[in-house]
C-alpha positions in Angstrom: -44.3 25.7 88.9 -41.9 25.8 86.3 -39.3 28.2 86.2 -36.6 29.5 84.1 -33.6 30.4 85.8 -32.7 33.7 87.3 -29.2 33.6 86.5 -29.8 32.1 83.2 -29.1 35.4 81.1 -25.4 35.8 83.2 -24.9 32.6 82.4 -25.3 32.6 78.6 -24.3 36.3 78.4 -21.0 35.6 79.9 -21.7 38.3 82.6 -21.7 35.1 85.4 -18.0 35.1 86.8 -16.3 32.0 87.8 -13.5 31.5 90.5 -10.7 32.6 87.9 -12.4 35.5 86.4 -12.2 37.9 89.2 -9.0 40.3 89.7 -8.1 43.0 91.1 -8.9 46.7 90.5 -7.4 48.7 87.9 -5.5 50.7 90.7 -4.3 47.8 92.0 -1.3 45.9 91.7 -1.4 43.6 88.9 -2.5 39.6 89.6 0.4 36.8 89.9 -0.1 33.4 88.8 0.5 30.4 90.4 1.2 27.0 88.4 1.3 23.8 90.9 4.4 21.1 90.5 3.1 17.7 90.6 4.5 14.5 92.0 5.8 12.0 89.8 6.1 9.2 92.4 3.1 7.3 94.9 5.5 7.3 97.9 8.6 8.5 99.1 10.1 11.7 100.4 11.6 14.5 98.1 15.3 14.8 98.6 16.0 17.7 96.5 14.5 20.7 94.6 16.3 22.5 92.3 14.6 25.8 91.3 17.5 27.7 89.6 16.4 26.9 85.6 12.7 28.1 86.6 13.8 31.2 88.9 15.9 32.1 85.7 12.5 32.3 83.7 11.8 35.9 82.9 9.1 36.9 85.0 9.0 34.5 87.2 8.5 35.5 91.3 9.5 32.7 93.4 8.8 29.1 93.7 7.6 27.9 97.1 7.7 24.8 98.8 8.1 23.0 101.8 11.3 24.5 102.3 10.5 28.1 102.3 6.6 28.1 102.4 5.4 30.9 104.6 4.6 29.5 108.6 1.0 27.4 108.7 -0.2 25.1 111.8 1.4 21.7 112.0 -1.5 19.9 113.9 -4.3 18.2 112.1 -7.4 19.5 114.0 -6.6 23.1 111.9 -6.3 21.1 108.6 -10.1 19.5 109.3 -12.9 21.2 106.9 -16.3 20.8 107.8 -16.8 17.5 105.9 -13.7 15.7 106.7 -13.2 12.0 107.7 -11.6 10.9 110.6 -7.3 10.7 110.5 -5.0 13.3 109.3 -5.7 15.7 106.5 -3.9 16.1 103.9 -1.3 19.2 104.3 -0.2 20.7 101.1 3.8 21.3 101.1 3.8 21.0 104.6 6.9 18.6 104.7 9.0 16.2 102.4 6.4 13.4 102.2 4.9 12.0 99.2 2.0 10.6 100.2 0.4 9.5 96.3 1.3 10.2 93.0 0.3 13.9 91.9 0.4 15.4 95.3 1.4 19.3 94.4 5.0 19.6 95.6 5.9 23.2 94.5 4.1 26.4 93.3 5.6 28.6 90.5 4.4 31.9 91.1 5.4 34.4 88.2 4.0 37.8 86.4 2.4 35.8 83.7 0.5 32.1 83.9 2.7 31.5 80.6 5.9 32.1 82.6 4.8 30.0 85.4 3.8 27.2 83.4 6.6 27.1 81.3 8.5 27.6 84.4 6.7 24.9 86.6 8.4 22.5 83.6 12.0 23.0 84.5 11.5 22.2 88.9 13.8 19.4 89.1 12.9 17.1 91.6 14.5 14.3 93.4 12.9 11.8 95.4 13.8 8.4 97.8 11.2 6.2 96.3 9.1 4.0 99.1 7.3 0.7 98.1 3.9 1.2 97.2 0.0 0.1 97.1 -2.7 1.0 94.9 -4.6 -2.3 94.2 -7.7 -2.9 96.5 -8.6 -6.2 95.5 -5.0 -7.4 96.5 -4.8 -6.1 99.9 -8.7 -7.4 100.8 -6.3 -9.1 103.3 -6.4 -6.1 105.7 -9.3 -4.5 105.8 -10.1 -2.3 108.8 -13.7 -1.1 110.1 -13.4 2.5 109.6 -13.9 5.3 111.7 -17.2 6.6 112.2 -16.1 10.5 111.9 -17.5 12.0 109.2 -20.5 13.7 108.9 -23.5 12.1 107.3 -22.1 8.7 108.1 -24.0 6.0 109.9 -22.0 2.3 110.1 -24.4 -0.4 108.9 -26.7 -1.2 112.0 -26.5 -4.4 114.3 -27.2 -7.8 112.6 -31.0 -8.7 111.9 -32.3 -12.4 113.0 -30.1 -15.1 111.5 -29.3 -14.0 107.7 -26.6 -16.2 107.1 -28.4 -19.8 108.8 -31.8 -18.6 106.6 -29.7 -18.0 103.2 -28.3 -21.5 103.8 -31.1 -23.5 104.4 -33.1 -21.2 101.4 -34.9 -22.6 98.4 -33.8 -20.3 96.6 -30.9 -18.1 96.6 -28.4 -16.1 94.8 -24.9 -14.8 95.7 -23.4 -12.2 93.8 -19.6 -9.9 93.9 -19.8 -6.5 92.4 -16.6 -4.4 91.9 -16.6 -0.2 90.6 -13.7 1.0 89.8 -12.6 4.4 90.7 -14.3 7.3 89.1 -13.4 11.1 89.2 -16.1 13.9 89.2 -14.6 16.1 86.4 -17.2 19.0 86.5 -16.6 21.7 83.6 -15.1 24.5 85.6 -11.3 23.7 86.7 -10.6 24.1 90.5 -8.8 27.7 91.1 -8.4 30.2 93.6 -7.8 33.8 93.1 -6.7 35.6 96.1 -7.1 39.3 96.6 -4.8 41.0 98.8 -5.9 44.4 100.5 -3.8 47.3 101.4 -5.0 46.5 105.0 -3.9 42.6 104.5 -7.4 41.4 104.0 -8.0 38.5 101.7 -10.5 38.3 99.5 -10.7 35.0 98.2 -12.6 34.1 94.8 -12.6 30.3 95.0 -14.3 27.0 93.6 -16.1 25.3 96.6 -19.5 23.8 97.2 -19.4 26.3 100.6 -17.9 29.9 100.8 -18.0 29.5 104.6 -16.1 26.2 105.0 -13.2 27.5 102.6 -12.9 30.6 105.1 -12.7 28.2 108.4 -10.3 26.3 106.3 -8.0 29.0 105.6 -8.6 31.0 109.2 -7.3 27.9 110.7 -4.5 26.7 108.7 -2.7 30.2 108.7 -4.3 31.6 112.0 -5.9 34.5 110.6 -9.0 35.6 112.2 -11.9 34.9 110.2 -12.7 39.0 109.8 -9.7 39.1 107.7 -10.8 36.5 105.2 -14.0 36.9 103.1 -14.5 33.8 100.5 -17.0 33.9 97.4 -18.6 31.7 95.4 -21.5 33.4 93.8 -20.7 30.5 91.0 -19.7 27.7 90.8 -19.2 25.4 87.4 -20.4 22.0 88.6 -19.0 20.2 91.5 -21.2 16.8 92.1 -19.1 16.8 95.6 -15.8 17.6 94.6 -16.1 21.0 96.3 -17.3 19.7 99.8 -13.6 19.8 100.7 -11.3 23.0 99.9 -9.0 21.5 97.6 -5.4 22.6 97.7 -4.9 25.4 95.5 -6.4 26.9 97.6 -4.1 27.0 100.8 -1.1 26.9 97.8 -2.7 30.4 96.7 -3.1 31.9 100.2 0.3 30.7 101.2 2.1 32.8 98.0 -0.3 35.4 98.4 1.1 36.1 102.4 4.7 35.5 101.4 4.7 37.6 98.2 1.9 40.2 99.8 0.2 40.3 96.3 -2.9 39.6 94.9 -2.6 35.6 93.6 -4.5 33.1 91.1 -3.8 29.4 90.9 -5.7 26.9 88.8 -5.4 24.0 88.3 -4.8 22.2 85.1 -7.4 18.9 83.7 -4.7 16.6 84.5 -4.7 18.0 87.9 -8.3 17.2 88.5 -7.5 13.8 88.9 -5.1 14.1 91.6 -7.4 14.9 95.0 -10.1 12.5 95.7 -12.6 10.3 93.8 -15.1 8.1 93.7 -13.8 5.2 95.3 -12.8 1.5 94.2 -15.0 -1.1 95.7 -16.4 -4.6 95.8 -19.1 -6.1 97.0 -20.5 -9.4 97.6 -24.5 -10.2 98.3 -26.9 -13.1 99.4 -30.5 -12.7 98.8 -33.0 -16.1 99.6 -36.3 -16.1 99.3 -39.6 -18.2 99.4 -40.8 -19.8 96.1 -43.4 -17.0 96.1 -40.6 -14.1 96.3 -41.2 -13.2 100.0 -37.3 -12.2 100.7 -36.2 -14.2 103.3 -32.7 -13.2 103.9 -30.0 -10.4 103.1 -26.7 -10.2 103.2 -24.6 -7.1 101.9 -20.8 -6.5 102.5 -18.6 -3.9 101.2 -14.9 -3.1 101.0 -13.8 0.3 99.6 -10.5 1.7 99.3 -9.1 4.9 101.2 -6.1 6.9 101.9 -3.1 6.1 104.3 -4.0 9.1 106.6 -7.7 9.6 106.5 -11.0 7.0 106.6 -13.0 8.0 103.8 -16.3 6.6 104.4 -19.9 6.4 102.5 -23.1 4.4 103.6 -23.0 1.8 101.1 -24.5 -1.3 102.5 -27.1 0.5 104.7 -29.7 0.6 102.0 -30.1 -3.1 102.1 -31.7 -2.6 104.8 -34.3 -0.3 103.8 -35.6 -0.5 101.0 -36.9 -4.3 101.0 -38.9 -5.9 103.9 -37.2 -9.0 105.5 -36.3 -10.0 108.6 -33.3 -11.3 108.7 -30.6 -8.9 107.5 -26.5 -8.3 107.9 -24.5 -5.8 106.9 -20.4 -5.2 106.8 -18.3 -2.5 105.8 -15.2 -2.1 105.8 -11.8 0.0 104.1 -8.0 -0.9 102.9 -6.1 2.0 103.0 -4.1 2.8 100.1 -1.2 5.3 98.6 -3.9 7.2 96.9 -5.1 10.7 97.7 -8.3 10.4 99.8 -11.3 9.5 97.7 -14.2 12.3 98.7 -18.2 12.0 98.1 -18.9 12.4 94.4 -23.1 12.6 93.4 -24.9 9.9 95.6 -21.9 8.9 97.6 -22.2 5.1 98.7 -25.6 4.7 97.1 -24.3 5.0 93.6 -22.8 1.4 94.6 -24.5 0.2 97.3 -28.2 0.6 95.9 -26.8 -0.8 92.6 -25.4 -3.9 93.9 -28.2 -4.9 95.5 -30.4 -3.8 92.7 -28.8 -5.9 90.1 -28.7 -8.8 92.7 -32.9 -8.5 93.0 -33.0 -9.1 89.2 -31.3 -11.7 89.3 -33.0 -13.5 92.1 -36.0 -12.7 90.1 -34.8 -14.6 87.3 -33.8 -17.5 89.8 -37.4 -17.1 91.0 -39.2 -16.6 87.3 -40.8 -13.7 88.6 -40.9 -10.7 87.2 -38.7 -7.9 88.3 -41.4 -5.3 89.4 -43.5 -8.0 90.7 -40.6 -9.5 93.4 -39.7 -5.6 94.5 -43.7 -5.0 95.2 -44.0 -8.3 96.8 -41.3 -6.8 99.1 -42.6 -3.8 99.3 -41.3 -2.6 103.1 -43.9 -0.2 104.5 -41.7 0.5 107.4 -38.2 0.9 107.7 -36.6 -2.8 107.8 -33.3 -1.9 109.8 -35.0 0.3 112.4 -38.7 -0.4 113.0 -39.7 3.2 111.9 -42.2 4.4 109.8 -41.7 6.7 106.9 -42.2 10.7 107.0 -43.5 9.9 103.1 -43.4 7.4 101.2 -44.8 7.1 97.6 -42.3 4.5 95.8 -45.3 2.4 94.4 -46.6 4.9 93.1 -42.9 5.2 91.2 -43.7 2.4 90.3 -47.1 2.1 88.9 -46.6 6.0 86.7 -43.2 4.5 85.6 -43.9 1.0 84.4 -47.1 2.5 82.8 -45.4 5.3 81.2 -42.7 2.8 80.4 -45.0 0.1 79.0 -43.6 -2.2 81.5 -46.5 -4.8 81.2 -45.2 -5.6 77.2 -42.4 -6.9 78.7 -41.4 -11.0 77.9 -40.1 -12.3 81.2 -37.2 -14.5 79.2 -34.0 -12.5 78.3 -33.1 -12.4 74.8 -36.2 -12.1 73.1 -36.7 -9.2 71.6 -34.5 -8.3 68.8 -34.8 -5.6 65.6 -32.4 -5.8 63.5 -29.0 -6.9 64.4 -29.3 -5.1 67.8 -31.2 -7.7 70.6 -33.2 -5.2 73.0 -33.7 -5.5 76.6 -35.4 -3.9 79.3 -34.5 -3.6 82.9 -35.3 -1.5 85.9 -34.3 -0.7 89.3 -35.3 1.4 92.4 -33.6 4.2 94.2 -33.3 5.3 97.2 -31.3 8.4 99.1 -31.6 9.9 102.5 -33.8 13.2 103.0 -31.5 15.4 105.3 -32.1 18.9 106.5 -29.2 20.9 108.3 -29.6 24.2 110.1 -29.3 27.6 109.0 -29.6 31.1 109.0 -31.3 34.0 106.4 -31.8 37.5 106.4 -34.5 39.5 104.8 -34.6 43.4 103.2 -37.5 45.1 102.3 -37.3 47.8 100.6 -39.5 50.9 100.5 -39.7 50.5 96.8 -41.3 47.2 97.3 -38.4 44.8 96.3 -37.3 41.9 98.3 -33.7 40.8 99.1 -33.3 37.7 100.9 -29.6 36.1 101.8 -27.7 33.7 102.9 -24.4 31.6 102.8 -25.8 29.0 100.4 -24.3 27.8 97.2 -25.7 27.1 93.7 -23.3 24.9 91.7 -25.7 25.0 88.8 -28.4 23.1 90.8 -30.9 26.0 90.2 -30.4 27.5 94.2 -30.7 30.7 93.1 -34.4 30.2 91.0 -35.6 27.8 93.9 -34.7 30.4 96.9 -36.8 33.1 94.5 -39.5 31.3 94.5 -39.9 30.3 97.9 -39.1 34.0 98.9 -41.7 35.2 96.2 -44.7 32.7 96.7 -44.5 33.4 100.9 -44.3 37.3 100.5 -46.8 37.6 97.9 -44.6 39.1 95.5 -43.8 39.2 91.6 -40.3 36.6 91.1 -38.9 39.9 89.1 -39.3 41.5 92.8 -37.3 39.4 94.5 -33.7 38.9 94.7 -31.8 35.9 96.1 -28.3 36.2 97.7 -25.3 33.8 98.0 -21.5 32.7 97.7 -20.7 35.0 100.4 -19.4 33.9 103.9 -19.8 37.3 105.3 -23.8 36.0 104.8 -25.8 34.4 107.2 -24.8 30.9 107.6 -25.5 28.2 105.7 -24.5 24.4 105.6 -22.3 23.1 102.9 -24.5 22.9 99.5 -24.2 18.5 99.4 -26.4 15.7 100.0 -29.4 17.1 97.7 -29.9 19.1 101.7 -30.2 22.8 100.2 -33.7 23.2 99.6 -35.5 21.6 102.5 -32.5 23.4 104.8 -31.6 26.9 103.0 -35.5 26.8 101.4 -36.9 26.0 105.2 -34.7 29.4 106.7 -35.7 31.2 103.7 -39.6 30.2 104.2 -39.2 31.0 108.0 -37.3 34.7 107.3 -40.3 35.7 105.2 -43.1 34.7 108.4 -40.7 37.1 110.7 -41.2 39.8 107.7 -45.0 39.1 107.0 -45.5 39.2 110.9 -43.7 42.6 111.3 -45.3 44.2 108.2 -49.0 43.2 109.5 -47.9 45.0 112.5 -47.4 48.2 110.8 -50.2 47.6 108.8 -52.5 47.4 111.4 -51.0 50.9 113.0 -51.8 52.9 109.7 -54.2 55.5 109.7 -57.5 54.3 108.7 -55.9 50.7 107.7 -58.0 48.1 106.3 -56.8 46.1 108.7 -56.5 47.5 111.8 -59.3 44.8 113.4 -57.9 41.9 111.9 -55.4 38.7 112.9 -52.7 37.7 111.0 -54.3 34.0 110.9 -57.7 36.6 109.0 -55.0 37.5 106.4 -53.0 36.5 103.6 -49.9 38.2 101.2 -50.6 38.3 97.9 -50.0 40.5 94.9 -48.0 42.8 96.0 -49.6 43.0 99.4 -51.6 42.1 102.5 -55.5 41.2 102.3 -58.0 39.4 104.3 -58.5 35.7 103.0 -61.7 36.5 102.7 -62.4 39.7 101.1 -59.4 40.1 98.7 -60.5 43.4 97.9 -59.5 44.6 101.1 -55.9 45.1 102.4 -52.7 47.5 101.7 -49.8 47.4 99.2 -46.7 46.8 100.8 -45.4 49.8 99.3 -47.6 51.4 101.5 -47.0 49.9 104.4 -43.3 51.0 103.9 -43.9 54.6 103.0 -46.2 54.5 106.4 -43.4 53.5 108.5 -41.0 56.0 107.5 -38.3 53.2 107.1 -36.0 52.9 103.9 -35.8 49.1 104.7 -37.3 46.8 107.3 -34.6 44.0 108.0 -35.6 40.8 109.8 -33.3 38.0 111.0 -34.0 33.7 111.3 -32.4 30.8 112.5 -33.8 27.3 111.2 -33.4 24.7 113.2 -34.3 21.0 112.1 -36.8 19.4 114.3 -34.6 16.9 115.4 -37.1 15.3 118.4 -39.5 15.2 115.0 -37.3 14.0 112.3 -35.6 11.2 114.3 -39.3 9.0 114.9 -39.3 8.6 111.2 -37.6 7.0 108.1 -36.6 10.1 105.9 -35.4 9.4 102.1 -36.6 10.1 98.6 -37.6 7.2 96.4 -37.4 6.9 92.9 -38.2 3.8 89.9 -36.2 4.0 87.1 -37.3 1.7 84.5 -34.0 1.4 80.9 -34.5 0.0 77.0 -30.7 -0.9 75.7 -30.0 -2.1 72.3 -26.8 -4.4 71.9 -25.1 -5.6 69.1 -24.4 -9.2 70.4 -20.9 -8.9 68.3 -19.3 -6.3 69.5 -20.6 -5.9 72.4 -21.7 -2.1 72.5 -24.4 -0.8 74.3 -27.2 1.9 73.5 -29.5 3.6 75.7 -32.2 4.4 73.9 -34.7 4.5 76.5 -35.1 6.0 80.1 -38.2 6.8 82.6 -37.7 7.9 85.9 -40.0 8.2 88.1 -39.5 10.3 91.2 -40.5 10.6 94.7 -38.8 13.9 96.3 -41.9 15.7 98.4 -43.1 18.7 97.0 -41.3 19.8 93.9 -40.2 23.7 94.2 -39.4 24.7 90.4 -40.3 21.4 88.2 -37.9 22.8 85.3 -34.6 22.9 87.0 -36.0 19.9 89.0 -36.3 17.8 86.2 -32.7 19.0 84.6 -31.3 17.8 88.1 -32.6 14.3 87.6 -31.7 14.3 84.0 -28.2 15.0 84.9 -28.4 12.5 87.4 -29.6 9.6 85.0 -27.0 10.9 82.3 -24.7 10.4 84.9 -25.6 6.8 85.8 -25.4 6.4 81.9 -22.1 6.8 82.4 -21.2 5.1 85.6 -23.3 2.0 83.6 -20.7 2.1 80.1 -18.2 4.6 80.2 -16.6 6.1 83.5 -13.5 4.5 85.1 -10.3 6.2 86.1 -7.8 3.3 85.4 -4.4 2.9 87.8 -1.0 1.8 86.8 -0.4 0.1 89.4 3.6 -0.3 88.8 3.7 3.1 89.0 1.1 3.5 91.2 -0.5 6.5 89.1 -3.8 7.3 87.5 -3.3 6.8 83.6 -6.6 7.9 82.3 -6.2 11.4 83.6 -8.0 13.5 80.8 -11.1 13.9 79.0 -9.9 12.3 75.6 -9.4 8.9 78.0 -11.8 9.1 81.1 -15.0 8.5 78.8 -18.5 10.2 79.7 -21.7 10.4 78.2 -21.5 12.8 75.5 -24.3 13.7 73.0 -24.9 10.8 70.9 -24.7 8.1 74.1 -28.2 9.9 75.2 -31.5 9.7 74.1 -35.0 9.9 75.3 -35.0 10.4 79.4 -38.6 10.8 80.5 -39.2 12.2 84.1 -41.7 11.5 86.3 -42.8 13.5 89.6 -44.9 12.0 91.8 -47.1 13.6 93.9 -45.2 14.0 97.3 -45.7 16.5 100.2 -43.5 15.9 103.8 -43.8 18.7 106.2 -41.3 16.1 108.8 -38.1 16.5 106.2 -39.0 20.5 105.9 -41.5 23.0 106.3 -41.8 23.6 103.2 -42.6 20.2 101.9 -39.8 19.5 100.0 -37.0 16.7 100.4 -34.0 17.4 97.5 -33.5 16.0 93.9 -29.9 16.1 93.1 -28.6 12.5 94.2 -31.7 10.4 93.8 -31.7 10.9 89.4 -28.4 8.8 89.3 -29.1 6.0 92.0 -30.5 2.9 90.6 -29.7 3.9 87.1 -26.4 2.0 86.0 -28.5 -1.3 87.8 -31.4 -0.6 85.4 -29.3 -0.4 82.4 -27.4 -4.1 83.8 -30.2 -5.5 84.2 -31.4 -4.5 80.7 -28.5 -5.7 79.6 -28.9 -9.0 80.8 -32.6 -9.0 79.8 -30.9 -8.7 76.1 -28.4 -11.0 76.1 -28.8 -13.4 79.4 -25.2 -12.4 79.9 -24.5 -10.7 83.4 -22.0 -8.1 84.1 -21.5 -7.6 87.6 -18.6 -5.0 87.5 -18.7 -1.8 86.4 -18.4 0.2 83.6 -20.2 -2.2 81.6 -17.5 -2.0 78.6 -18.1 -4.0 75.3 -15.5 -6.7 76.1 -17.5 -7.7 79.1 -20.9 -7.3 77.3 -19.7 -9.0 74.1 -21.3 -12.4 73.4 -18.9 -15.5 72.5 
C-alpha cells in the first residue's frame, strides 16, 4: 500500500502548528517571550550578573537566573527523563556552575521577542574561568567503562574464543582506526516551548519533543507539580532524528518564568543555540579482521572510545554489531568513554550503528582487497545464519536477499575488482557497498478506540509523528483491521492526556504503537460482533467471530460476503452514540528474547572523483531493505531516503568542529555545519524486500527510520577507494583527505 499522507494538506497549507505557533486566547493575557543567555566559557563558575542595562529595556519583564529562579528539586533522580544515562542531569540555572560552553545562564523575559533579544545582548556576565577539556583523542589516557543505565543499551558481550591469539597467527589480516567527529542533528524546526498558563494555574505546555508524555514527567518532577496540572502537546513536530528524546532546556527555562511571572510564556531557541545540548558524539575506533585464504572470517576485533559529559555516561551500542552481522568464532569487543567539558552528546538517527556498523564495514572492504575477493562475495561467504554473539536464531532474516535484488538492481556483477579503473572523463568512478544492520525493538503501550454511530473511527494514543508518516501508518492499520474507508478513520496523538505511549525513537513506533493500535481494533470488532449477533433478525446471529470478517464498511461471513451488517447498523441497533474500547500491548517478552531481532539492509554507492581536487559525487545509490512487512511503502521509502541522504552527509559533509582553546563549537550554523543540499543528491533507488515477523510485532512489521542511514557513509568509502585506491578512514570524507598527490 502506498499512501499519501494524512496530514499532508496541514502541512503544505500551513494549517499544521508547530511548538511556537500556539498562544493563548484572545481573552487572554497576552504571551511573554523568553530569549536564553548563553555561556561564553567551557568551565568555571559565574561570579556576577549584571541585569540593570537589559531591565532598563522597554518592555522588558525580568531576567531570571540562578539567583532568583523560582524553587525546583535539587536532587538528580527528578532531573532524569525517560531516556537518560546514568550520572547527573543537567540542571538548567540551578546554580553558578558552568559546566560547557553555551550552557543557558539567564532568561530575558520581556513583552516582545524583539525586546528580549535585544535585551538578552546587554546581560553582563562575569565568570572564574576553570581549566578545560574538549579533545578526545588527547585524553584516550583515561577512559572509563561506562555505566550501563540507559535504556536500549546492552555493553558488548563477553569475549568469543581467542580473537586476539587467531588475528596473530592469521594469513591474512587487516587492522584499521576510524575516528567521526562530532555531529549535531539540526532538524528544521528550532526547539521552543510555549507555555500556557490557566486562570486555575494549569499549564499547558506546546513543546518540541519526540514524547508529549516524557516532557510532562519531566516538568511534574522538577517543579513538583502533579502531573494533572500539566498537559504537554506535540501534535507536530519539525524533525527531530533523536534530538527530542530528551526535553531540552527551554523547556524547564519556560516553565520556570511562566510560575514566577504567572503568565502565559514562549522561549525558542535561536540556530546557534541548536548546537549547545547534545550531539552525535566524537569517537574512534580501531578493528582486526583475519581470515582464511578463502575469506572464511577467522577473527574480530572491534574497540571503541567515545566521548561524554563530566556528569552523565552517554552511551550507544557501537561495537555490538561486530558481533552479529558476520559468522566467526572468535570475537572481542570493548567500549569505553572519556568524559569531557561538553554538554552530554544524546542519540542522533542510528545511534552507535551509524559508527559502529561503518567501521567495521569499511574494514570488510578492505580485507577483501587484502583477500582479492570481491566485496559481496567475502560478506556472503560469511553469511551468519544465527546470531554470532549469542547463539540465537533470527525472528526474520532476509539480508541475502538484500543482497541479491540490490546488486542486480545495481549491476553489481559489471564491477572490475581493481580500484581505479573506471574513469569518464576527468572524474575516476568507483563503486562500493556495505550492509546494515539495526535492532527491531517493540515497547509497550496503550490505545483507545471510538466508534461513532455515524460510522467513523477515532483511534488514540500518546504517540508522536516527527514527520515519519505516524499519523498515515496508525490510519492504515486502524482502517485495514476495521474494515473501513482511510477517509473514515482518524488517528490521534501529541497529547499526554492520551493513552500512553513510549517515546517515538529507535524506528520502535510502528511495531509498538501499530501493535496497540492493531490489538484496540480486535477488542472493537469483538464487541461489535456481539451486538451484531443480538440484532433482530441479524445475519449473523448463528455465526463465530473466527466465520467472519470486517470489511467495507462492515461485518460479513468469509464466506458469503453478501451476508452481514453495516456498522452503521450495528450502532443505530445498540442505541449508543459511541462504543469505546480500551488496550494495553504488551511485548512478548518470553517470545522475543529466544530470538535475534534486527532489520537488515544492502546498500550498494557509484561516486565520481576528480582525482585533483579531491571532491566527491554521489551519483548513485540502491538500497535494499529488510524491515518485515512494510505498512505504507510511500512514506516508507521517504524514511529510507532521508536516511541514505543522511549518510550522504555523515560520508562528505557533516562535522561540528571544536576550538579547543576555547573549548567551544565554532561551526555552529548552517552556512558552516555543511549538509547535503539539493545538488549533492542524485538517484537513490529503494528496495523492499519481502519480509513478514509476527516475533518483533503482531502486525508484521519491524521499523524503517534508522536502518536507511546505516551502512551508507561505508558504501560511499569504499567507493571511494574503489576510485582512487586511496582510503579514508575518518570521517567526513572532505576533499583534502580524498585528494590524490
Amino acid at each position: 500500500m502506498a499512501v499519501s499522507r494524512v496530514d499532508g494538506r496541514d502541512k503544505v497549507t500551513g494549517q499544521a502548528r508547530y511548538a511556537a505557533e500556539h498562544g493563548p486566547d484572545a481573552a487572554d493575557e497576552p504571551l511573554l517571550y523568553g530569549v536564553v543567555v548563553s555561556g561564553t566559557i567551557a568551565k568555571g563558575r559565574i561570579t556576577a550578573i549584571r541585569a540593570e542595562a537589559a531591565l532598563a529595556v522597554p518592555g522588558v519583564v525580568d531576567v531570571i537566573s540562578h539567583e532568583n529562579r523560582p524553587r525546583i528539586r535539587s536532587f538528580d533522580i527528578f532531573y532524569k527523563d525517560m531516556t537518560a544515562p546514568g550520572g547527573s542531569p543537567f540542571r538548567p540555572l540551578y546554580d553558578d556552575q558552568v559546566l560547557y560552553s553555551g550552557q543557558p545562564v539567564a532568561l530575558v523575559v520581556a513583552e516582545t521577542f524583539e525586546a528580549a533579544r535585544y535585551a538578552a545582548s546587554l546581560v553582563d556576565i562575569d565568570y572564574a574561568v576553570e581549566p578545560h577539556e574538549t579533545y578526545l583523542l588527547q585524553h584516550r589516557g583515561r577512559a572509563h567503562t561506562p555505566s550501563r543505565l540507559k535504556a536500549g543499551y546492552a555493553p558488548p558481550p563477553d569475549t568469543k574464543g581467542h580473537p586476539d591469539e587467531r588475528w596473530e597467527s592469521a594469513a591474512v589480516k587487516i587492522e584499521g582506526e576510524y575516528y567521526s567527529g562530532v555531529e549535531h542533528h539540526n532538524p528544521m524546526e528550532m526547539f521552543a516551548s510555549t507555555v500556557l498558563r490557566g486562570a486555575d494555574g494549569h499549564l499547558t505546555i506546546y513543546d518540541k519533543t519526540q514524547s508529549s508524555q516524557n516532557s510532562r514527567w519531566y516538568v511534574s518532577h522538577v517543579f513538583g507539580l502533579a502531573k494533572d496540572k500539566v498537559t504537554v502537546r506535540n501534535p507536530y513536530v519539525g524533525g527531530a532524528f533523536g534530538s527530542g528524546l530528551r526535553p531540552q532546556y527551554q523547556l524547564p527555562l519556560a516553565v520556570m518564568a511562566a510560575l514566577k511571572l504567572e503568565r502565559s510564556v514562549r522561549v525558542v531557541l535561536t540556530r546557534q543555540q541548536m548546537f549547545s545540548f547534545g550531539h552525535r558524539p566524537e569517537t574512534q575506533q580501531r578493528v582486526r579482521l583475519a581470515a582464511e585464504p578463502d575469506g572464511t572470517l577467522t577473527a574480530i576485533v572491534h574497540e571503541a572510545l567515545a566521548e561524554t559529559s563530566r556528569i552523565e555516561d552517554y552511551v550507544e551500542v557501537v561495537v555490538n554489531w561486530s558481533g552479529e552481522l558476520y559468522a566467526c568464532e572468535h570475537i572481542r569487543l570493548g567500549y569505553k568513554l572519556v568524559d569531557l567539558d561538553h554538554a552530554s552528546p544524546m542519540d542522533m538517527r542510528a545511534p552507535g550503528a551509524a559508527h559502529g556498523v561503518h567501521a567495521l564495514e569499511v574494514a570488510m572492504d578492505e580485507l577483501s582487497y587484502a583477500l582479492k575477493m570481491d566485496p559481496l562475495a567475502l560478506r556472503l561467504k560469511n553469511y551468519a545464519e544465527v546470531d554470532p554473539s549469542h547463539g540465537l536464531p533470527y525472528s526474520t532474516k532476509e539480508l541475502r536477499a538484500c543482497y541479491e535484488q540490490g546488486a542486480a538492481r545495481f549491476g553489481w556483477d559489471r564491477r572490475p575488482l581493481e580500484p581505479g579503473t573506471m574513469r569518464e572523463g576527468r572524474e575516476l568512478i568507483g563503486w562500493g557497498m556495505a550492509t546494515g544492520m539495526w535492532d527491531a525493538m517493540q515497547m509497550f503501550a496503550r490505545a483507545s478506540a471510538v466508534l461513532h454511530a455515524n460510522g467513523e473511527l477515532v483511534v488514540s494514543s500518546a504517540a508522536t509523528d516527527i514527520g515519519t508518516g505516524t499519523y498515515t501508518a496508525m490510519a492504515i492499520i486502524a482502517a485495514d483491521a476495521m474494515g473501513l474507508p482511510l477517509e473514515r478513520v482518524r488517528f490521534q496523538l501529541g497529547d499526554s492526556t492520551l493513552p500512553v505511549a513510549p517515546i517515538e525513537g529507535g524506528s520502535s513506533h510502528v511495531a509498538t504503537v501499530g501493535s496497540a493500535v492493531d490489538g484496540v481494533c480486535d477488542k472493537l470488532k469483538e464487541k461489535l460482533f456481539k451486538l451484531a449477533r443480538k440484532m433482530d433478525g441479524s445475519p449473523l446471529a448463528k455465526a463465530r467471530l473466527a466465520d467472519v470478517e470486517f470489511a467495507g464498511g462492515g461485518v460479513r461471513l468469509t464466506a458469503r460476503p453478501e451476508v452481514g451488517v453495516s456498522l452503521t447498523d450495528i450502532m443505530a441497533a445498540s442505541g449508543e452514540a459511541r462504543i469505546e474500547v480500551k488496550y494495553m500491548m504488551l511485548p512478548n517478552m518470553l517470545k522475543q528474547m529466544k530470538y535475534q531481532r534486527a532489520t537488515h539492509s544492502a546498500v550498494f554507492v557509484e561516486v565520481r572523483v576528480d582525482p585533483d581536487f579531491g571532491t566527491v559525487r554521489v551519483t548513485r545509490v540502491v538500497s535494499a531493505v529488510a524491515a518485515g512487512r512494510i505498512i505504507n511503502a510511500k512514506t516508507a521509502r521517504s524514511q529510507i531516503i532521508g536516511g541514505v541522504v543522511w549518510g550522504i552527509g555523515q560520508a562528505l559533509h557533516e562535522e561540528t568542529l571544536c576550538d579547543h582553546h576555547e573549548g567551544r563549537f565554532m561551526n555552529h550554523n548552517l552556512g558552516e555545519y555543511h549538509v547535503s543540499v539539493n545538488a549533492d543528491i542524485h538517484d537513490i533507488d529503494v528496495i523492499f524486500v519481502q519480509e513478514d515477523d509476527r516475533i518483533v510485532s503482531k502486525i508484521g512489521a519491524k521499523g524503517v527510520g534508522e536502518i536507511g542511514q546505516v551502512g551508507v557513509a561505508a558504501a560511499v568509502c569504499n567507493a571511494i577507494y574503489h576510485a582512487t585506491g586511496r582510503r579514508v578512514r575518518s570521517t567526513p570524507m572532505t576533499p583534502d583527505k580524498v585528494m590524490m598527490p
